[in-house]
VMD Tcl script that draws the C-alpha trace (Angstrom):
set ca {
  {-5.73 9.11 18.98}
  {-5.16 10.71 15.61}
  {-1.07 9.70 15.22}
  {-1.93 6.06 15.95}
  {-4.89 6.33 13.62}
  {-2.26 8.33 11.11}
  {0.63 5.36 11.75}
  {-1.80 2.47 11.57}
  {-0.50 1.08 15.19}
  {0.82 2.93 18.15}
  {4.19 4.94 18.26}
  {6.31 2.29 19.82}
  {5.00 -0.39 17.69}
  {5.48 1.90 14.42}
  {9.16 2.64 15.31}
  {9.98 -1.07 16.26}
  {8.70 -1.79 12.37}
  {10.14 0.66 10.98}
  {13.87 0.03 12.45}
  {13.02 -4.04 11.52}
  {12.41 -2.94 8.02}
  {15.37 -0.42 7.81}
  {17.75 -3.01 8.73}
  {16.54 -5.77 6.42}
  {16.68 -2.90 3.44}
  {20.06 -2.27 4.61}
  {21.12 -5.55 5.04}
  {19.64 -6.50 1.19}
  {21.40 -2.67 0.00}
  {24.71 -4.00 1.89}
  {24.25 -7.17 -0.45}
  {23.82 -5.78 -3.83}
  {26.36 -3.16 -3.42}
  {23.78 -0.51 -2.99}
  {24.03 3.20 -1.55}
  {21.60 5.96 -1.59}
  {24.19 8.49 -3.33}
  {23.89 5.47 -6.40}
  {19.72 5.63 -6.55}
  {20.44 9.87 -6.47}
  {22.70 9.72 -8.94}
  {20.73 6.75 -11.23}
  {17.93 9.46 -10.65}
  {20.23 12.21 -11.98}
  {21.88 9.98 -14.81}
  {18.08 9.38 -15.94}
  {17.28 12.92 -16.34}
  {21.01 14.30 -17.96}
  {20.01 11.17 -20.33}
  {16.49 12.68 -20.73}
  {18.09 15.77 -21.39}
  {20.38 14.44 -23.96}
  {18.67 12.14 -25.88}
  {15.40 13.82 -25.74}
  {12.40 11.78 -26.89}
  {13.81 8.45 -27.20}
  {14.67 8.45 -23.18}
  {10.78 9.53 -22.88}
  {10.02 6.57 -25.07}
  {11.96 4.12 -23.14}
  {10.74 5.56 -19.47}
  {6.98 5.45 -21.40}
  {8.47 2.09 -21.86}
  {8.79 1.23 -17.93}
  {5.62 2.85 -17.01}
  {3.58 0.57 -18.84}
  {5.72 -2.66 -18.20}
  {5.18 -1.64 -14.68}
  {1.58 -1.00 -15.05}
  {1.49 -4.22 -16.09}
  {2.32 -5.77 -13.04}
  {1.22 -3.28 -10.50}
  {-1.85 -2.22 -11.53}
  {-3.79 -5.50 -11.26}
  {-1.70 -6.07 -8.34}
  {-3.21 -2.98 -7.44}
  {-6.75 -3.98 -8.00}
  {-6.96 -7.55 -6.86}
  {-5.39 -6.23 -3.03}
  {-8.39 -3.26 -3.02}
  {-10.77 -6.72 -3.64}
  {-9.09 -8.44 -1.16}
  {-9.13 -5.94 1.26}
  {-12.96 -4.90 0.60}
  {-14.19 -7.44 2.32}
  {-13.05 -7.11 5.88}
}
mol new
graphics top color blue
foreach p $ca { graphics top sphere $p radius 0.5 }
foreach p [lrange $ca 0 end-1] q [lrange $ca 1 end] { graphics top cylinder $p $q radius 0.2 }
display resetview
């Protein structure tokens, strides 16, 4: 079927992981004293700051992009390698 091959597993099986994983990230958001209004409005603080401060909030998100890239991208690379040979 094209949704299971779209989901990766059948329906029932994709909903069962996917209300696991919701309550874990819940549980871990419950933890930290984190709500989805506080990653919209981080997201909206981050672009009013872009606004604001113009290139020196581009420099510092330039910043995170390439710390990240650091990290993910080789991350990235050795999982495709890993994955290649199955």
């Amino acid at each position: 079927m094209s949704v299971n091959r779209f989901l990766g597993d059948s329906v029932a099986r994709t909903i069962i992981k996917l209300i696991v994983v919701s309550i874990l990230v819940g549980m871990v958001m419950n933890v930290f004293d984190i709500y989805p209004l506080d990653i919209f409005y981080a997201f909206r603080n981050f672009v009013v700051n872009l606004w604001e401060k113009g290139w020196a909030a581009l420099g510092r998100f330039g910043d995170w992009l390439i710390l990240g890239g650091m990290v993910v991208v080789p991350v990235f690379i050795l999982l495709r390698i890993l994955n290649y040979r199955r």
